[in-house]
BABA-896933 format. One record per residue (C-alpha): residue number from 1; residue in one letter; chain; x, y, z negated. Coordinates in nm, 2 decimals, decimal comma. Layout:
N
k/r/c/east/north/up
NUM/a/A/X/Y/Z
...
***
This chain:
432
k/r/c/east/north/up
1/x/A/26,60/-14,26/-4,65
2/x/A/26,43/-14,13/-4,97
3/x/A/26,27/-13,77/-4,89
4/x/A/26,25/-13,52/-5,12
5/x/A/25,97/-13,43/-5,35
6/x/A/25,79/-13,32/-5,69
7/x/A/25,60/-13,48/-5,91
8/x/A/25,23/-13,40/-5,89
9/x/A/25,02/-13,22/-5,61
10/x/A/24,79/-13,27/-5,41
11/x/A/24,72/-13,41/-5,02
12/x/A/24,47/-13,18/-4,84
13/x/A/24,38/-13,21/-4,53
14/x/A/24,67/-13,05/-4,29
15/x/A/24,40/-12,84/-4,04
16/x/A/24,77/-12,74/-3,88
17/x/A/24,59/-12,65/-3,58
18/x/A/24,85/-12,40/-3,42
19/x/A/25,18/-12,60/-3,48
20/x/A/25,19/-12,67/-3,13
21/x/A/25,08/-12,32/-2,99
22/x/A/25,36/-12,03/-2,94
23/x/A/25,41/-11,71/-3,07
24/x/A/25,20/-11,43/-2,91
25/x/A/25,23/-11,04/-2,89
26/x/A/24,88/-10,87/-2,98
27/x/A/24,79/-10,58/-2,85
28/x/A/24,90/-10,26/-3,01
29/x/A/24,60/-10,09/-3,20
30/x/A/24,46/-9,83/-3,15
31/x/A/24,47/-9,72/-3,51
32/x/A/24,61/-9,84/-3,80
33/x/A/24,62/-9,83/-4,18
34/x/A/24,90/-9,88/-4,35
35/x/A/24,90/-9,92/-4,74
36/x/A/25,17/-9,76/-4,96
37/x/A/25,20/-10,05/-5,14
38/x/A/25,24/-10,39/-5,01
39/x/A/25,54/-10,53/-5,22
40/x/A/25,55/-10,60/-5,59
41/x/A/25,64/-10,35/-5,77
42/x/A/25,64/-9,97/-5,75
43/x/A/25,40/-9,78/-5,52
44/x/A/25,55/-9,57/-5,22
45/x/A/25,52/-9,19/-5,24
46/x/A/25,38/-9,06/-4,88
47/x/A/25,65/-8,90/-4,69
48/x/A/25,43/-8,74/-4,41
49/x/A/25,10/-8,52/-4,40
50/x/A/24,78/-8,50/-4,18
51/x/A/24,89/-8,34/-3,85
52/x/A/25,22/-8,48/-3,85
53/x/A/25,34/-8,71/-3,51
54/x/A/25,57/-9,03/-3,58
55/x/A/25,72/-9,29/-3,34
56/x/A/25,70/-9,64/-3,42
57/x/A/25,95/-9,78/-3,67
58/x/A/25,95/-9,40/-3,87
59/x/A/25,97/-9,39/-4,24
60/x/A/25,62/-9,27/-4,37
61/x/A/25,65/-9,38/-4,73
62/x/A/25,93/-9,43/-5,03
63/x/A/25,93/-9,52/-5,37
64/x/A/26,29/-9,39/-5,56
65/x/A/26,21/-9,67/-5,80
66/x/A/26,44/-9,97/-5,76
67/x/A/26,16/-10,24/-5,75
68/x/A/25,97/-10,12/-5,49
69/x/A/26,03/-10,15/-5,04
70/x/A/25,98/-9,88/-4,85
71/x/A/25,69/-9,92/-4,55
72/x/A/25,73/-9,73/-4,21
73/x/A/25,45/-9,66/-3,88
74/x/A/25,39/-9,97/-3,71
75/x/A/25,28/-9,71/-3,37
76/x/A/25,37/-9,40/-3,22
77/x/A/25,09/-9,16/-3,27
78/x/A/24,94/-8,89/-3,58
79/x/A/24,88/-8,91/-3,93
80/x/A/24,46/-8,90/-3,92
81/x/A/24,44/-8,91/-4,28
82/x/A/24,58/-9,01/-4,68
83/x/A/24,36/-9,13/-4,88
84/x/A/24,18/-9,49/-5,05
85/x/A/24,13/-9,78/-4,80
86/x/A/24,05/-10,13/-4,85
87/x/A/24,34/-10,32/-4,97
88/x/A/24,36/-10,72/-4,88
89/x/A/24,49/-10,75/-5,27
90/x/A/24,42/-10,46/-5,42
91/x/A/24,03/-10,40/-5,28
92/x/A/24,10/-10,02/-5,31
93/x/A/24,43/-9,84/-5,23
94/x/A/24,61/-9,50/-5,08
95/x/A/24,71/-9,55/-4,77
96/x/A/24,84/-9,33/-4,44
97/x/A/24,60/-9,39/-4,11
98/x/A/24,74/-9,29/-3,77
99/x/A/24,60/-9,26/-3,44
100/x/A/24,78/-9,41/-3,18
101/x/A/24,86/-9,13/-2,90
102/x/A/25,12/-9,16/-2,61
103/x/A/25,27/-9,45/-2,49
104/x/A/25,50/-9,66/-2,76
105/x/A/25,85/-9,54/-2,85
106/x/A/26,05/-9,61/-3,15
107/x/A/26,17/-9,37/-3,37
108/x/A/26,55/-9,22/-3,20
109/x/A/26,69/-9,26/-3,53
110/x/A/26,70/-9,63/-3,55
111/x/A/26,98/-9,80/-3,46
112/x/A/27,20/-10,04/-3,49
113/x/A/27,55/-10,05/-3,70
114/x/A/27,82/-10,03/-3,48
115/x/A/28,01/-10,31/-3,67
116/x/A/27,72/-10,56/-3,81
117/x/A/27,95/-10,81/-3,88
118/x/A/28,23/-10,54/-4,09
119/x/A/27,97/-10,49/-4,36
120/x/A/28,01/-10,53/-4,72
121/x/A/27,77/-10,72/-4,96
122/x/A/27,66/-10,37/-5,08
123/x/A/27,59/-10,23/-4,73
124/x/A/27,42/-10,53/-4,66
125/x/A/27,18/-10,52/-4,96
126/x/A/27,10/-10,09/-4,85
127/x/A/27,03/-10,22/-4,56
128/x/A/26,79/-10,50/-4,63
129/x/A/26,66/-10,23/-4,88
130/x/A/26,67/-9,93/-4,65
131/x/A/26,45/-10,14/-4,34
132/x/A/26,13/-10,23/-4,62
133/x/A/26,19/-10,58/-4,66
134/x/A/26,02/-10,85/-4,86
135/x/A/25,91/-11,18/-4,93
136/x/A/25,81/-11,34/-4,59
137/x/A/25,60/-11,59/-4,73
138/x/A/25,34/-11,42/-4,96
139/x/A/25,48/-11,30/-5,22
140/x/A/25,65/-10,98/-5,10
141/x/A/25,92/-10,96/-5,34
142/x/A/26,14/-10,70/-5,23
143/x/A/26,43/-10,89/-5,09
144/x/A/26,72/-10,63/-5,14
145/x/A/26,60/-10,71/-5,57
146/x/A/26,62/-11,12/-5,52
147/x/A/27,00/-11,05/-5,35
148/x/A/27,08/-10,89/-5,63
149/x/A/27,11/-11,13/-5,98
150/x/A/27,28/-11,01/-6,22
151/x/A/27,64/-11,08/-6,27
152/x/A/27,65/-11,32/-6,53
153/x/A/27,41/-11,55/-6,29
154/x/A/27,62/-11,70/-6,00
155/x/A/27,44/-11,86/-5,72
156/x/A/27,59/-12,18/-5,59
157/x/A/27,29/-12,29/-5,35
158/x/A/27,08/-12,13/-5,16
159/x/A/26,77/-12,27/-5,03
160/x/A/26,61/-12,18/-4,70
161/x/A/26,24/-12,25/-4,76
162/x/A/26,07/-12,41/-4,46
163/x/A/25,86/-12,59/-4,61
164/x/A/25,53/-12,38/-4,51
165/x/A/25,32/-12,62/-4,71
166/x/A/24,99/-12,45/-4,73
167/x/A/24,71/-12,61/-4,50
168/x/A/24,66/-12,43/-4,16
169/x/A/24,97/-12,21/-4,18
170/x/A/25,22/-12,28/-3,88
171/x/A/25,37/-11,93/-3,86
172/x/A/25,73/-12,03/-4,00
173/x/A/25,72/-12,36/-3,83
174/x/A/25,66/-12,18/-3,49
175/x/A/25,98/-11,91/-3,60
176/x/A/26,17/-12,19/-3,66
177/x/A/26,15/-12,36/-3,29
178/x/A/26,13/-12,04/-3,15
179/x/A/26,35/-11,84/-3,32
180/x/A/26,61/-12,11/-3,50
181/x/A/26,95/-11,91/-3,39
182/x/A/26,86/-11,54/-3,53
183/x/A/26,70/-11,71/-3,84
184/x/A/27,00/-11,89/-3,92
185/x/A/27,21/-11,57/-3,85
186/x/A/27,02/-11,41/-4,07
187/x/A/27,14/-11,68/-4,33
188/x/A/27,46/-11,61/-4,24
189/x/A/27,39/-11,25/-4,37
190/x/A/27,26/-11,37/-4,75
191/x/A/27,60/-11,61/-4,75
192/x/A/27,83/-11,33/-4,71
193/x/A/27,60/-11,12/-4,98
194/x/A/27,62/-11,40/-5,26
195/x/A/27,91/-11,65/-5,16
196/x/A/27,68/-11,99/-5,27
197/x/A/27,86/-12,35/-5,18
198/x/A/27,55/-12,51/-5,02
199/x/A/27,34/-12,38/-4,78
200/x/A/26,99/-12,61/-4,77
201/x/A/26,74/-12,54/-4,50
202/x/A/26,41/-12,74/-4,68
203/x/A/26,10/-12,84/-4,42
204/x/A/25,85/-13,10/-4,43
205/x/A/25,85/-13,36/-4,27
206/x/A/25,50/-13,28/-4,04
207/x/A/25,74/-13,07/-3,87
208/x/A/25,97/-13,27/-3,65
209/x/A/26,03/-13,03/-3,38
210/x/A/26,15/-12,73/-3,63
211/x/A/26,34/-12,98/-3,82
212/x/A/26,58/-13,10/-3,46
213/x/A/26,58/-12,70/-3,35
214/x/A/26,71/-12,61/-3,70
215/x/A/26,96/-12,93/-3,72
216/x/A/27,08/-12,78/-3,39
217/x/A/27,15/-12,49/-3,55
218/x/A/27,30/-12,58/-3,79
219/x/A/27,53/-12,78/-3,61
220/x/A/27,93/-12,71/-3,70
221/x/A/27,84/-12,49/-4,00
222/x/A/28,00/-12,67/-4,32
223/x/A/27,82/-12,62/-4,58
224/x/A/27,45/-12,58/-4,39
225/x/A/27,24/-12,88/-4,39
226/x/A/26,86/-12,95/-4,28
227/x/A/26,65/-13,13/-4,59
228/x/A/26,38/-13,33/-4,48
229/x/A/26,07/-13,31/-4,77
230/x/A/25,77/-13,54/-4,82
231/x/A/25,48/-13,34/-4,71
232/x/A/25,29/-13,20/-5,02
233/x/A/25,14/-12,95/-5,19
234/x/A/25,26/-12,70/-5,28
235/x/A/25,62/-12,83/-5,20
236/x/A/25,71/-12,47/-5,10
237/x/A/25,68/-12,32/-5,43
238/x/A/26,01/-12,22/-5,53
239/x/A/26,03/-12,45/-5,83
240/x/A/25,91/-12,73/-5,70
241/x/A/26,17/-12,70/-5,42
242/x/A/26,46/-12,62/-5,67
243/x/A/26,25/-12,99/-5,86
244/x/A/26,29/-13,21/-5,50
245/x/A/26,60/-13,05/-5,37
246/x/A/26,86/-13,03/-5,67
247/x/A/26,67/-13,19/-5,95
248/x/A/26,70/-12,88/-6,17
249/x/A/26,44/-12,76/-6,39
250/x/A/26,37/-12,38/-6,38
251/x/A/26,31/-12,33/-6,79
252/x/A/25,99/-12,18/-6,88
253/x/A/25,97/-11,80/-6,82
254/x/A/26,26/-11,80/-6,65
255/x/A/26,39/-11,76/-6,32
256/x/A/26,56/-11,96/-6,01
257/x/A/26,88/-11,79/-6,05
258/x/A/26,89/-11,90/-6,43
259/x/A/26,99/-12,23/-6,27
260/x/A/27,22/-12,13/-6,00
261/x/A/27,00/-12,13/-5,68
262/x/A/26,82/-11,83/-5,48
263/x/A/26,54/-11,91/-5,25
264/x/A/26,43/-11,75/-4,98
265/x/A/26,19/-11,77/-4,68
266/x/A/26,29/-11,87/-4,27
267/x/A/26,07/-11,53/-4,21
268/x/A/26,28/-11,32/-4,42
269/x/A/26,62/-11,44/-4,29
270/x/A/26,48/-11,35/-3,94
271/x/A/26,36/-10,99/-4,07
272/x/A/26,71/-10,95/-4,21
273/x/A/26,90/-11,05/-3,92
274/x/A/26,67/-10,80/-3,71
275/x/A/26,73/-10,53/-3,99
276/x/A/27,08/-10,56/-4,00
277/x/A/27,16/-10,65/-3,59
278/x/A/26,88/-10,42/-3,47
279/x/A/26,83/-10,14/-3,67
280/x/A/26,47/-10,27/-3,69
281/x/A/26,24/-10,19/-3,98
282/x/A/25,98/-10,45/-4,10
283/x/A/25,67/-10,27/-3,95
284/x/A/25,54/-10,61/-3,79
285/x/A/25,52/-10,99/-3,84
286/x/A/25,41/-11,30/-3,70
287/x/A/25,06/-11,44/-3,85
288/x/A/24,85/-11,77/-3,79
289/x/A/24,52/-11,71/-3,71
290/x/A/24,33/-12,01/-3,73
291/x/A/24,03/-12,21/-3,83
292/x/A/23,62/-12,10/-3,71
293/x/A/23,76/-11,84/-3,43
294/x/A/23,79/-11,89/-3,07
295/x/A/24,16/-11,80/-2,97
296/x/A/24,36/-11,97/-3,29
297/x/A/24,70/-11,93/-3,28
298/x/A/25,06/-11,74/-3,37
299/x/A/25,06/-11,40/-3,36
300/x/A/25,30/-11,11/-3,38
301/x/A/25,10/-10,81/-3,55
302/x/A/25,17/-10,44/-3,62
303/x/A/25,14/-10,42/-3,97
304/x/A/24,76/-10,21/-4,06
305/x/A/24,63/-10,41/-3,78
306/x/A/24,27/-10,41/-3,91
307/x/A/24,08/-10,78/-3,97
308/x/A/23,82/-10,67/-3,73
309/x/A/24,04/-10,62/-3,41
310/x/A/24,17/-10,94/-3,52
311/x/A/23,83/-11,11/-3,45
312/x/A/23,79/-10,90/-3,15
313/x/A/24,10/-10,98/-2,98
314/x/A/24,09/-11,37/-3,06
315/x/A/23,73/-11,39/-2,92
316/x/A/23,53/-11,36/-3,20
317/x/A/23,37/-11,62/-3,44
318/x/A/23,33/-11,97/-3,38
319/x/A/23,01/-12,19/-3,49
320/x/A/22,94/-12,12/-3,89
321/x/A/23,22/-11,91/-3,99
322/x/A/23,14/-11,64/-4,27
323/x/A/23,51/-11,63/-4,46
324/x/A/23,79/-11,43/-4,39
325/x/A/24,06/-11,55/-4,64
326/x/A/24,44/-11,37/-4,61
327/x/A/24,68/-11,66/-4,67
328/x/A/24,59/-12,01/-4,67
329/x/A/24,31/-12,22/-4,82
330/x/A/24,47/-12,28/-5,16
331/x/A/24,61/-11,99/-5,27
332/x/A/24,48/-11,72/-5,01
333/x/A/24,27/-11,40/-5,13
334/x/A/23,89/-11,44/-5,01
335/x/A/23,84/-11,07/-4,84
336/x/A/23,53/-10,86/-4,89
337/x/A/23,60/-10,65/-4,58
338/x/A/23,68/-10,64/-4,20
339/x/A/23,84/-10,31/-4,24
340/x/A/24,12/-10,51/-4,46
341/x/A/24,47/-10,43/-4,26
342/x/A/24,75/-10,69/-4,20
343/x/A/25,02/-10,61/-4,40
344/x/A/25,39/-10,78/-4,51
345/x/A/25,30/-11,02/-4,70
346/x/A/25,03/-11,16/-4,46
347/x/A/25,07/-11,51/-4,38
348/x/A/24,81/-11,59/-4,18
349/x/A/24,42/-11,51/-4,11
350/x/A/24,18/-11,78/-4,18
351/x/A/23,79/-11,76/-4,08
352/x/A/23,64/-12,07/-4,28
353/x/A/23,32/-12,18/-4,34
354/x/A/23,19/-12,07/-4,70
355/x/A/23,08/-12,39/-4,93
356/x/A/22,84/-12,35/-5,23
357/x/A/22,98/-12,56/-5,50
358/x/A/22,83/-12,56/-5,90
359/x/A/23,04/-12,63/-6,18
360/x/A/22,99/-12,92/-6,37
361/x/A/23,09/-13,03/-6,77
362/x/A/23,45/-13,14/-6,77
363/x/A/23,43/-13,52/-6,75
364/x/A/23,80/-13,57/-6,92
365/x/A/23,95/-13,74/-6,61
366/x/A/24,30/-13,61/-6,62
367/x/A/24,34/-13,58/-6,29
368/x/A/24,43/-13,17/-6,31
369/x/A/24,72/-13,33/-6,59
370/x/A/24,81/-13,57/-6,33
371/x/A/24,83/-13,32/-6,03
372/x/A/25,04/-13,02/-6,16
373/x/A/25,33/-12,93/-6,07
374/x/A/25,43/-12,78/-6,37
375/x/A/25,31/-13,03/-6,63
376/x/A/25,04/-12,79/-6,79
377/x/A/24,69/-12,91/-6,90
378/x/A/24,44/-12,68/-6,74
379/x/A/24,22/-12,79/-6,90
380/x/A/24,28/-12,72/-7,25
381/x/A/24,40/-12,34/-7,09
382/x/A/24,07/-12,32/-6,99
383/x/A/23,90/-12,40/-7,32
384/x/A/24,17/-12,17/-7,47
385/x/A/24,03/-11,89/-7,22
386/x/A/23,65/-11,92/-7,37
387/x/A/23,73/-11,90/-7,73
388/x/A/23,94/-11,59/-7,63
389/x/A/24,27/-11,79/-7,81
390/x/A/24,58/-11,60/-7,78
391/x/A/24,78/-11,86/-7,96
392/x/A/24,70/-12,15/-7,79
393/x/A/24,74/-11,95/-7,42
394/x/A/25,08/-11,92/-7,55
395/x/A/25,14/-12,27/-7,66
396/x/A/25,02/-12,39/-7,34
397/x/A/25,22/-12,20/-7,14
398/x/A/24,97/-12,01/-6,93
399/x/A/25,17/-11,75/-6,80
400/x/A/25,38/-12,07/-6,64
401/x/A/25,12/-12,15/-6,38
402/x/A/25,18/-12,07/-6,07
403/x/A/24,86/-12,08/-5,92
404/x/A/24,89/-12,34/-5,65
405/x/A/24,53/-12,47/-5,72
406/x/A/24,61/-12,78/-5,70
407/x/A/24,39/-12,88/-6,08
408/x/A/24,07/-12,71/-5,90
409/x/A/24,11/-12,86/-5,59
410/x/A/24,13/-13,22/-5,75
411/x/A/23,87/-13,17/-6,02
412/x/A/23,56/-13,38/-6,01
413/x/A/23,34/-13,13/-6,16
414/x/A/23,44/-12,83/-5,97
415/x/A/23,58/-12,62/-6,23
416/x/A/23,75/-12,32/-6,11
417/x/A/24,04/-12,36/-6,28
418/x/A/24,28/-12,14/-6,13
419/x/A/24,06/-11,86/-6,23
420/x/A/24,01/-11,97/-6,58
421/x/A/24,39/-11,98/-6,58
422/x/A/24,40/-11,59/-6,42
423/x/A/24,16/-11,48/-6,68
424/x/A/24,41/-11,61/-6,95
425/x/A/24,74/-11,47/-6,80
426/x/A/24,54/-11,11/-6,79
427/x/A/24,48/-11,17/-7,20
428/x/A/24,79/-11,21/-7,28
429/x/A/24,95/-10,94/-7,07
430/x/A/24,70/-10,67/-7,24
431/x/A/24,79/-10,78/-7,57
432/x/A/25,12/-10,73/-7,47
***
């Protein structure tokens, strides 16, 4: 049978080094910094002081803006301090530090509804809203925001993405065989929200053993099915799933739910099901740590875990390592510091080997035409981006990219594209 896929992308070398390794508990920190803003959207407002004692799981920090998730102590202890810390996106940002003191306890006002099961779309979507949760798998969108489309917009699929495409990566794969039943539970939870027909769960087809655990799962559920995909990247990008899976095109500047489908990530239906059946705020997550270190493998992490106790606890550096990237290899953030915290949208924790590369004259190949995903010419951005031309940005659809890397990767020449491409997207939005 045909597998679904995309035209374009790329092959890179898999490196899926943990996909056979199982989720692991790190140790709880003894401090930890938690940013106020680790969603998109509007920054949280603190909610505590210096001096003041919280239990793990209390709220610390809210934003009354509707795009925005609140964020909560990943450990029971006191508020050190409020002020600028490095940021694994933002370099710089406020953020609360607390001291871990006592033993662990979460927070005696979080519980569970009585009735799970009773609640309305609308209490379903406070809730989601209420517990801080986001985009799983990067992004960070806050989810309560995505489960909402407006009216006129009815969703009549919704795709599970399990694709996890990125090289290294293996935290969703690993969620998936081990924890298939509460993810697809917390499916259960967006169906009742927005009533779609069709239900696709969407992996590729490097992982066989989520794909059976999620069949199984799926098993006597109507309108659920499991969607094998041809292993590419970046076949987890929304549009390019919405491309392989339904054959609809998302039209330019707009949005998955202008063509009928929500997607959304296996992590984020597990943090919904634990929001809604637990009580539990998002105030940890399970990350890959892989590549030039000497314990890789799946771990759960208090969000404001710092980088550093990351190396220490995975036995340091191996061989030539000198990169920490958050994320993976192609659309990851390269990180300047080791104080950098874990936070929700933190994928995985990659120490690489750095590689000096020089930039050559385009040599008019087309292979950046050839690879991407969304039929641009990166080129002809780029050129557009040194002669500062508004116009032609526009015409070529810049703001359209959506970064995979897939052009720079390819290119003969090493031409950075993607940050040629970055550069042109901040042009237009000043001029705006």
């Amino acid at each position: 049978m045909r597998k679904a896929s995309f035209p374009g992308g790329v092959h890179p070398p898999e490196n899926k080094l943990t996909s056979h390794i199982s989720i692991k508990e790190f140790p709880i920190p003894d401090e930890v910094v938690i940013p106020l803003q680790q969603h998109i959207g509007a920054p949280n407002q603190p909610l505590v002081k210096k001096g003041d004692r919280v239990f793990t799981g209390t709220l610390i920090g809210k934003s009354e803006k509707y795009i925005s998730s609140p964020i909560f102590s990943s450990i029971t202890g006191v508020v050190e301090d409020i002020g600028n810390y490095p940021h694994p996106v933002l370099k710089r940002a406020p953020a609360i530090r607390i001291r871990r003191e006592g033993e662990d306890e979460l927070d005696p006002v979080i519980k569970p509804p009585s009735h799970p099961e009773e609640l309305t779309p609308e209490e379903l979507r406070r809730i989601v809203w209420e517990k801080g949760i986001v985009g799983m798998g990067g992004a960070a969108f806050p989810t309560h925001v995505k489960l909402s489309p407006p009216p006129e917009k009815k969703i009549d699929t919704l795709i599970i993405n399990g694709a996890e495409c990125e090289p290294y990566l293996t935290c969703d794969e690993r969620l998936m065989i081990e924890r298939g039943e509460e993810i697809v539970r917390g499916v259960e939870i967006i169906v009742k929200i927005l009533s779609p027909k069709r239900v696709i769960i969407a992996i590729e087809d490097n992982k066989p053993e989520a794909i059976e655990k999620m069949r199984k799962c799926v098993e006597g559920k109507g309108n659920f099915e499991v969607k094998e995909l041809k292993t590419k990247y970046p076949q987890g990008g929304e549009k390019q799933l919405i491309k392989a899976l339904l054959n609809r095109e998302v039209p330019s500047g707009g949005l998955p739910f202008d063509v009928g489908v929500l997607v959304q990530n296996v992590g984020t239906c597990l943090a919904i099901f634990e929001a809604v059946y637990k009580g539990k705020p998002l105030y940890e997550r399970v990350v890959t740590v892989s590549g030039q270190v000497e314990n890789p493998g799946n771990y759960k992490v208090r969000l404001g875990t710092a980088v550093r106790k990351v190396i220490e606890w995975t036995g340091g550096w191996r061989e030539n390592g000198d990169l920490v990237i958050f994320g993976g290899p192609m659309m990851g953030i390269a990180q300047s510091s080791l104080d950098v915290p874990v936070i929700k949208g933190t994928t995985g924790i990659l120490f690489l080997q750095s590689e000096k590369w020089v930039e050559y004259p385009c040599v008019r190949c087309g292979r950046c035409v050839d690879v991407c995903p969304v039929r641009l010419i990166p080129t002809q951005i780029m050129k557009a981006v040194k002669f500062g031309n508004i116009e032609l940005l526009k015409e070529y659809h810049v703001l359209d990219c959506i970064e995979c890397g897939s052009c720079a990767y390819i290119c003969p020449a090493q031409i950075p594209l993607v940050q040629y491409i970055k550069v042109g997207k901040e042009i237009l939005r000043r001029k705006k």
